[in-house]
Each structure stands twice: as structure tokens, then as C-alpha cells.
Gaussian input, Z-matrix of N, CA and C with variables (Angstrom, degrees):
# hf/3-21g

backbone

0 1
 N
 C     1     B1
 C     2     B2     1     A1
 N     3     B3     2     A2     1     D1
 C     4     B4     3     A3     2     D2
 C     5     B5     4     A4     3     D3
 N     6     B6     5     A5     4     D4
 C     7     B7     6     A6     5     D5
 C     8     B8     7     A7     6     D6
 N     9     B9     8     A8     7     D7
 C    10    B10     9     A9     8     D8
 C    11    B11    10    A10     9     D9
 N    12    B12    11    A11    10    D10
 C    13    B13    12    A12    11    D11
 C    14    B14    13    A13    12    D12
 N    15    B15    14    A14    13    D13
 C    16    B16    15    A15    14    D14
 C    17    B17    16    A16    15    D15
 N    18    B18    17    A17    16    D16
 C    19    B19    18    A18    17    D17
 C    20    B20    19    A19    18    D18
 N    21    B21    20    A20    19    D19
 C    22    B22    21    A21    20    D20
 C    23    B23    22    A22    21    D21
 N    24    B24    23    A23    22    D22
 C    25    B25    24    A24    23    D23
 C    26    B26    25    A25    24    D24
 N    27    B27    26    A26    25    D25
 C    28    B28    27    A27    26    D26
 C    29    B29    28    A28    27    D27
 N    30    B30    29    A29    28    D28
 C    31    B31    30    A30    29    D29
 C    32    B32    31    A31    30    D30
 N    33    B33    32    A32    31    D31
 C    34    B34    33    A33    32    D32
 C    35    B35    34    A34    33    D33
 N    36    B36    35    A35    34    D34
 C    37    B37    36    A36    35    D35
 C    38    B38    37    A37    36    D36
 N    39    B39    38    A38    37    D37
 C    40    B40    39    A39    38    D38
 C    41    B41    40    A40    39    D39
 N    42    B42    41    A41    40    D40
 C    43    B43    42    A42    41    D41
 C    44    B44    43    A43    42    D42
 N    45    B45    44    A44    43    D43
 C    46    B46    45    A45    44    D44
 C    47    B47    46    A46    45    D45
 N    48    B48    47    A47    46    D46
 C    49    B49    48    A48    47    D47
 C    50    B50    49    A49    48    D48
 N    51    B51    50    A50    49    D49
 C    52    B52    51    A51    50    D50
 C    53    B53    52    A52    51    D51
 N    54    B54    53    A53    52    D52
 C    55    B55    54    A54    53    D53
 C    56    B56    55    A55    54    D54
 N    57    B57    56    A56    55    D55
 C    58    B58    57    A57    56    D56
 C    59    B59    58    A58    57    D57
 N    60    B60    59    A59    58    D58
 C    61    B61    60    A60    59    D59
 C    62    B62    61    A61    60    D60
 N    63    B63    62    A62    61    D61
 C    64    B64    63    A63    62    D62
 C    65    B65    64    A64    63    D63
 N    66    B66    65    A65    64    D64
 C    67    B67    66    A66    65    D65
 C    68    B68    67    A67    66    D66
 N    69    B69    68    A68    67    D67
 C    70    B70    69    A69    68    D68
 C    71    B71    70    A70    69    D69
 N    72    B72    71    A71    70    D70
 C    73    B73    72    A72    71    D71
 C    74    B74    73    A73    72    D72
 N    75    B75    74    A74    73    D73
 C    76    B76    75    A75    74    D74
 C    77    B77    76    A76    75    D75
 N    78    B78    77    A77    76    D76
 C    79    B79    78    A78    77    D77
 C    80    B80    79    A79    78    D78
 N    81    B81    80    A80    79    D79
 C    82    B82    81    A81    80    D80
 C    83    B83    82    A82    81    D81
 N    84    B84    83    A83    82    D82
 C    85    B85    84    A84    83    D83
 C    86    B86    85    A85    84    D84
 N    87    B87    86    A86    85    D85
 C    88    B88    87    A87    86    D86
 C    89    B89    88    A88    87    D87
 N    90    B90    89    A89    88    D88
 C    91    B91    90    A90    89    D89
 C    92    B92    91    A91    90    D90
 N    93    B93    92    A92    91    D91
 C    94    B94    93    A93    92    D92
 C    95    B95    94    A94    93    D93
 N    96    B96    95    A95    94    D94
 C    97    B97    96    A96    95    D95
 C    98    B98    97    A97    96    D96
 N    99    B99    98    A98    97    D97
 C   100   B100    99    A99    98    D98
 C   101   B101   100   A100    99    D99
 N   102   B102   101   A101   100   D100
 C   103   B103   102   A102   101   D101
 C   104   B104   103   A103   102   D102
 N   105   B105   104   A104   103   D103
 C   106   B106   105   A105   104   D104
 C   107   B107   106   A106   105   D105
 N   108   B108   107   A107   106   D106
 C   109   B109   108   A108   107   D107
 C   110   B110   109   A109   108   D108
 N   111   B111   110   A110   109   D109
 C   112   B112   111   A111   110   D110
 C   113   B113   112   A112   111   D111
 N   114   B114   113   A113   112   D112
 C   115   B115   114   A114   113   D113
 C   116   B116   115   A115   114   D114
 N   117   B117   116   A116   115   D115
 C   118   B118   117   A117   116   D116
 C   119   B119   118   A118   117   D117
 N   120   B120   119   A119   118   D118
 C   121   B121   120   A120   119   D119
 C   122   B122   121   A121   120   D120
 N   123   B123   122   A122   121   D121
 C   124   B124   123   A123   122   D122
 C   125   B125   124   A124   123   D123
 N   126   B126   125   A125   124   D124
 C   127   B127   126   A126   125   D125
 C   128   B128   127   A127   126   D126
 N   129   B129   128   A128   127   D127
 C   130   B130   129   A129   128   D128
 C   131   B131   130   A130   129   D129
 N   132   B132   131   A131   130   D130
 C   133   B133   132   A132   131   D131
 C   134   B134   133   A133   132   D132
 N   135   B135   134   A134   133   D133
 C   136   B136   135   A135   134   D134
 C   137   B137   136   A136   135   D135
 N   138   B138   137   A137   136   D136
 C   139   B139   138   A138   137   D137
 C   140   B140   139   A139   138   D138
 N   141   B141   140   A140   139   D139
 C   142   B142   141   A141   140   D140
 C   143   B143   142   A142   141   D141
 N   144   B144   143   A143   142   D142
 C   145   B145   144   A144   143   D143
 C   146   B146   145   A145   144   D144
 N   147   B147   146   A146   145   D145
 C   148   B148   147   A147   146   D146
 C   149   B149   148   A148   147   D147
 N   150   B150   149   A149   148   D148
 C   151   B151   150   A150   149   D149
 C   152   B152   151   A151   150   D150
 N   153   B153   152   A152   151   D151
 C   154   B154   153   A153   152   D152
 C   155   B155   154   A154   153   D153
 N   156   B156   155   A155   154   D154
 C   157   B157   156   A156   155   D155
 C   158   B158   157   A157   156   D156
 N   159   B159   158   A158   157   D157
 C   160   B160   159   A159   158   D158
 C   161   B161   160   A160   159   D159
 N   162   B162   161   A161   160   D160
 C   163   B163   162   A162   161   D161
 C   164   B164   163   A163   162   D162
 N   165   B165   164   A164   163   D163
 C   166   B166   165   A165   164   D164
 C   167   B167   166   A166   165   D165
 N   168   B168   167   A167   166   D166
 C   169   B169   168   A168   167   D167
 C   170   B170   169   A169   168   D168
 N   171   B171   170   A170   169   D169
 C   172   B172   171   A171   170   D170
 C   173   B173   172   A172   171   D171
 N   174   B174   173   A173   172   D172
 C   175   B175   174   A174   173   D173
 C   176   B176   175   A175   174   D174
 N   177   B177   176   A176   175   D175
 C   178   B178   177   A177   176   D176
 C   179   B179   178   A178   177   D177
 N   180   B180   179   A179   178   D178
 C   181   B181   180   A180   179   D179
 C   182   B182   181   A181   180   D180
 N   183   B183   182   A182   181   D181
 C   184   B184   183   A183   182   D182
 C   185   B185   184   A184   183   D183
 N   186   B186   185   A185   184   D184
 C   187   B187   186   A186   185   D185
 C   188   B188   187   A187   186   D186
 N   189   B189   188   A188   187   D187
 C   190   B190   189   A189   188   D188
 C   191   B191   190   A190   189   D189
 N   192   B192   191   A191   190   D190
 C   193   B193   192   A192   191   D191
 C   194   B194   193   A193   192   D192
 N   195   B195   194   A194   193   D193
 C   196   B196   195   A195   194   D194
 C   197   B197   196   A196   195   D195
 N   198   B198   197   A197   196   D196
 C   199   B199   198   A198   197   D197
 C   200   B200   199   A199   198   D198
 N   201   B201   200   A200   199   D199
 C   202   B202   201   A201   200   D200
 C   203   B203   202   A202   201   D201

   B1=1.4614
   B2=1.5276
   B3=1.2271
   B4=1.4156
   B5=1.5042
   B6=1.4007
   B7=1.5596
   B8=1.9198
   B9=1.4547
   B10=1.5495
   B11=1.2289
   B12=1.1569
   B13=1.4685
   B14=1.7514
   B15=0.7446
   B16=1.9124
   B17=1.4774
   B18=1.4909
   B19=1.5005
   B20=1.3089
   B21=1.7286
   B22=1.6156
   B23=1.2173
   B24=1.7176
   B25=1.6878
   B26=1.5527
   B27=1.3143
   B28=1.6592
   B29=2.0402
   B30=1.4870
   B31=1.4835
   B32=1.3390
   B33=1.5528
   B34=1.3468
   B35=1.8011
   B36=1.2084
   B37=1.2756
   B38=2.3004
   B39=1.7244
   B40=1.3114
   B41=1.5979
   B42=1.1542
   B43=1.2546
   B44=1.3251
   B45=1.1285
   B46=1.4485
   B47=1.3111
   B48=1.3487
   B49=1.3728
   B50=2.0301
   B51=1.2912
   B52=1.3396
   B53=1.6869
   B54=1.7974
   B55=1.0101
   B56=1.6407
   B57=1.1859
   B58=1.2611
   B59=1.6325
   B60=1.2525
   B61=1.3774
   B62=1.9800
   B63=1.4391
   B64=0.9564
   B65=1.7174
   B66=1.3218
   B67=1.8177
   B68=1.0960
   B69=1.6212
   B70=1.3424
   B71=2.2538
   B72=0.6663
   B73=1.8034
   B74=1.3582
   B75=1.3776
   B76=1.4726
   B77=1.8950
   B78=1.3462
   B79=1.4097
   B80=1.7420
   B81=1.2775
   B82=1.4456
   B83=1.6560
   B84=1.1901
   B85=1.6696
   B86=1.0659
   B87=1.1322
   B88=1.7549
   B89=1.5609
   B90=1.2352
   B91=1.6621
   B92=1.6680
   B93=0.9788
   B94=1.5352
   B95=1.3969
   B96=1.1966
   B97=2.1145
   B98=1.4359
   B99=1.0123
   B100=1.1340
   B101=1.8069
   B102=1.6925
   B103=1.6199
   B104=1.4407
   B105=1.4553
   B106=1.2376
   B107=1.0565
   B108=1.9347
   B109=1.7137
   B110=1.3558
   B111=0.7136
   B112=2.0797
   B113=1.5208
   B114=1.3941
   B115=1.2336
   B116=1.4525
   B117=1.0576
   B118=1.1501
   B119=1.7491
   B120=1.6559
   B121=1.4050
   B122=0.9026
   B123=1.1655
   B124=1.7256
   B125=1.9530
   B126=1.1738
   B127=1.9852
   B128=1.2029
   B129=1.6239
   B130=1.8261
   B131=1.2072
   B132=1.3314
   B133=1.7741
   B134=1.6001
   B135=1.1803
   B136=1.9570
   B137=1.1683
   B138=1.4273
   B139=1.4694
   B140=1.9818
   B141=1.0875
   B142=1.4903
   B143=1.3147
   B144=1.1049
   B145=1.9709
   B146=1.8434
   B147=1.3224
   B148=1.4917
   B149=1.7087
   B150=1.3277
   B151=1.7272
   B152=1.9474
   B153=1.2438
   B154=1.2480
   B155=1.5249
   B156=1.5494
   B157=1.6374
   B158=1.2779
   B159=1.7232
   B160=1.9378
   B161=1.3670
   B162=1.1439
   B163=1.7897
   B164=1.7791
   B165=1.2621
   B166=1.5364
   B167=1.4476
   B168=1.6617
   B169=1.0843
   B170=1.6021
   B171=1.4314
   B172=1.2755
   B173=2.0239
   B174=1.0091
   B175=1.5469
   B176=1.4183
   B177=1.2132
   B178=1.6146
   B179=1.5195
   B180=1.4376
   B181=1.8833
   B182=1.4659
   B183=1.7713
   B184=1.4226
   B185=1.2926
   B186=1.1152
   B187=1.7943
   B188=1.4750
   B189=1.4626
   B190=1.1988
   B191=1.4613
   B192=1.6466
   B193=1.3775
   B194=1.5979
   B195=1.6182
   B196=1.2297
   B197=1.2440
   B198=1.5472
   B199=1.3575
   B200=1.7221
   B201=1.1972
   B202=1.5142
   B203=1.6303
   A1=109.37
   A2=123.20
   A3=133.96
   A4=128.65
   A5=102.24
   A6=108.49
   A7=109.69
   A8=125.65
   A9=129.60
   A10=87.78
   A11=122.76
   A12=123.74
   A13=128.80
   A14=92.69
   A15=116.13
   A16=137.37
   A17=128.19
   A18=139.07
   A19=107.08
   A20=113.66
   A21=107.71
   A22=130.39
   A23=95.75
   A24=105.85
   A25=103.11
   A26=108.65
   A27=105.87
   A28=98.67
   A29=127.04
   A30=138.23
   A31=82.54
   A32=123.57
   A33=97.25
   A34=115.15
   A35=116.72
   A36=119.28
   A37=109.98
   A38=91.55
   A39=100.05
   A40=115.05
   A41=120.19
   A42=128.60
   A43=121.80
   A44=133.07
   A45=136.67
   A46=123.25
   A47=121.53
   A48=135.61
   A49=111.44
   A50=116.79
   A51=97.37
   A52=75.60
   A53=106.79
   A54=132.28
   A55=114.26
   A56=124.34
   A57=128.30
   A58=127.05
   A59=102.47
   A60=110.10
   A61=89.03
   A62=125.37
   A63=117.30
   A64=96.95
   A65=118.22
   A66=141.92
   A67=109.60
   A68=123.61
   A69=132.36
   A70=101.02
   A71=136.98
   A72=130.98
   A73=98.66
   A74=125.23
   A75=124.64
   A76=97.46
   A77=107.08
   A78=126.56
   A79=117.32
   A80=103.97
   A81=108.85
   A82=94.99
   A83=123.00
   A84=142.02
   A85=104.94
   A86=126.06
   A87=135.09
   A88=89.71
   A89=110.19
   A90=107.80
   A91=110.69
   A92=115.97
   A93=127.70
   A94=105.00
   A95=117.72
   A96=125.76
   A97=75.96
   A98=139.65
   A99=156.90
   A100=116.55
   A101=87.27
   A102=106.16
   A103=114.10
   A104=124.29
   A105=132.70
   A106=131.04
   A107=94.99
   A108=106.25
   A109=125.51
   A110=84.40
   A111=89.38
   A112=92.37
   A113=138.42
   A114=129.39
   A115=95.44
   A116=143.36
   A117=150.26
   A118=114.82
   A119=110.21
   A120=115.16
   A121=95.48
   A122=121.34
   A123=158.12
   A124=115.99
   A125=89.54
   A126=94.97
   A127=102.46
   A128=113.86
   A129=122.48
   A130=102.33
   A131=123.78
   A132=155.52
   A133=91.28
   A134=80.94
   A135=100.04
   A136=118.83
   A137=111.43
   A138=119.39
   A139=104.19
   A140=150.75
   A141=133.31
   A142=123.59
   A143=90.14
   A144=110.24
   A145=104.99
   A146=104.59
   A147=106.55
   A148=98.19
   A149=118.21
   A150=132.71
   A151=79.10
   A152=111.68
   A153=127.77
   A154=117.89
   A155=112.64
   A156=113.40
   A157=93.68
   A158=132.89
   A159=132.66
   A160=100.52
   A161=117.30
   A162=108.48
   A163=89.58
   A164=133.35
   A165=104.65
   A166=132.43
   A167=100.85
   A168=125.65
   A169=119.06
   A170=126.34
   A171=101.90
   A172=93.04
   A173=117.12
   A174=141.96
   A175=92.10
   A176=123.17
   A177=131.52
   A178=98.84
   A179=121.91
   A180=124.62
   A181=105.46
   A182=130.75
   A183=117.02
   A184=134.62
   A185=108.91
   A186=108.62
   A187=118.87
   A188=95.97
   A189=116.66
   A190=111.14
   A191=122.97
   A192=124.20
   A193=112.27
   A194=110.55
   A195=125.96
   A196=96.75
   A197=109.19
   A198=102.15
   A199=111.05
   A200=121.55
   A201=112.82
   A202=110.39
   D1=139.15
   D2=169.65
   D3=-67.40
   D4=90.65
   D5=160.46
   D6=3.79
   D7=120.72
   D8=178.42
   D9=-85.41
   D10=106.85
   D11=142.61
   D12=-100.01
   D13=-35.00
   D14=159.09
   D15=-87.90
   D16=124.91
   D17=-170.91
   D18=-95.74
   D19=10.69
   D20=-167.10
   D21=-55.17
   D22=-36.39
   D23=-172.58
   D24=-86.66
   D25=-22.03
   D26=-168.54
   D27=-72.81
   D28=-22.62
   D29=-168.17
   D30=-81.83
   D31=-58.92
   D32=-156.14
   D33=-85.90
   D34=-12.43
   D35=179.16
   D36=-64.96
   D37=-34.86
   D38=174.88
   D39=-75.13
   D40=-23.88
   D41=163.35
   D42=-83.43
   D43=2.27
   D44=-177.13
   D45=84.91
   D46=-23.52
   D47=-153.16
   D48=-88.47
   D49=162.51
   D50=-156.28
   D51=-132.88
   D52=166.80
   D53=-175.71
   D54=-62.82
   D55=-34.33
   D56=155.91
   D57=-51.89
   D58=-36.25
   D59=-167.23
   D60=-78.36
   D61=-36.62
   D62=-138.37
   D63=-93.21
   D64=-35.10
   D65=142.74
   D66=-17.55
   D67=-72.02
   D68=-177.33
   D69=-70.84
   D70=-20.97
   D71=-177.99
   D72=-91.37
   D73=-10.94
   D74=-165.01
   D75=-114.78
   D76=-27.58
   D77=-155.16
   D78=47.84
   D79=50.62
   D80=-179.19
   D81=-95.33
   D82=-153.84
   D83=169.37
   D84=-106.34
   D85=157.24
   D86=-171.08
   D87=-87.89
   D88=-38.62
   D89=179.14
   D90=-52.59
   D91=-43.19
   D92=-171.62
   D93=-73.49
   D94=-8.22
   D95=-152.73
   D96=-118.94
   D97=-59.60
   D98=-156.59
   D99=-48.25
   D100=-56.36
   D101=176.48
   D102=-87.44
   D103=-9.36
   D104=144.26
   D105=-26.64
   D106=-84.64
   D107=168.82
   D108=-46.13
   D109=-5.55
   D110=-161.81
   D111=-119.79
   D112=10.25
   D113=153.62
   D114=54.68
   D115=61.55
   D116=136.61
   D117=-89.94
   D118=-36.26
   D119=158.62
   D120=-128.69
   D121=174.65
   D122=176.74
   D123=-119.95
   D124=125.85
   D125=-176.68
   D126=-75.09
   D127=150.12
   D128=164.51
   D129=-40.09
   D130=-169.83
   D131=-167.11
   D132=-83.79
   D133=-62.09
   D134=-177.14
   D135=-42.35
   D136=-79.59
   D137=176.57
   D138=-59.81
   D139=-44.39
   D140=156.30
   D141=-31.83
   D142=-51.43
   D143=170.17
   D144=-48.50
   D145=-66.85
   D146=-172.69
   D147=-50.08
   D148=-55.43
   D149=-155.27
   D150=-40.98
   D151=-78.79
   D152=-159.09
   D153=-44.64
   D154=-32.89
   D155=177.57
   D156=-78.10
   D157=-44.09
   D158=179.99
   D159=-52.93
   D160=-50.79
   D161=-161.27
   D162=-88.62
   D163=0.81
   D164=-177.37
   D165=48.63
   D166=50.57
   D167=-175.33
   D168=-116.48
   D169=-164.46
   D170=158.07
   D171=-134.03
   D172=143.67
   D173=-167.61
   D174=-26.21
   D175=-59.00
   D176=-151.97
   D177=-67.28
   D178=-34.70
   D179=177.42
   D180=-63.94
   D181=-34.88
   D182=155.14
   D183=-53.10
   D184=-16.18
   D185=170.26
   D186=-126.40
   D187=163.37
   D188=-170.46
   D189=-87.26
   D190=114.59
   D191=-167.18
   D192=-81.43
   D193=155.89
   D194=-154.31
   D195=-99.79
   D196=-21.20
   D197=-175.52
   D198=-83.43
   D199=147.86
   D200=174.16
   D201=-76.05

């Protein structure tokens, strides 16, 4: 199983919004959005950056904190 380093899917599931929708605002592949959520990969600075101004979030709610 893949190390959680990312809250992506957990923001957009709380927001309603689905991995497709979020592929197409980014214009990535759902495949690529896909292996995201699932922390199998991790997005550039950039593209996190974008996730966070689309979902109207602030950067730090995409990840998973180090601190306990």
C-alpha cells in the first residue's frame, strides 16, 4: 500500500466533486488524477498549487501533516 501523503481524494469526496471533474480543470488524465488520489504518485508544487486555488482550499488541507 502507498505511503498517504495526500488529502486530495478525501477534499474532493468532502466537496462533492469527482476525479474526473478535477483531470478535466487541471487538464491532466483521470489516469494521472487517479494515481494521485491513491498516493501511488504525488503532483509537482505547481500542479498542488493549481489543485488548491480549483478546490478553494489552502495548500496545507492537500497534505497529510507530519506533525501528530
Amino acid at each position: 500500500m502507498a505511503e498517504r501523503i495526500n488529502r486530495i481524494k478525501e477534499v474532493l469526496v468532502i466537496q462533492g466533486k469527482t476525479q474526473v471533474w478535477l483531470a478535466e480543470q487541471l487538464g491532466k488524465s483521470t489516469t494521472a488524477i487517479t494515481a494521485i488520489c491513491t498516493n501511488r504518485s504525488q503532483p509537482h508544487l505547481k500542479d498542488l498549487k493549481r489543485m488548491a486555488h480549483i478546490l478553494d482550499v489552502d495548500i496545507r488541507e492537500l497534505l497529510v501533516s507530519t506533525k501528530g
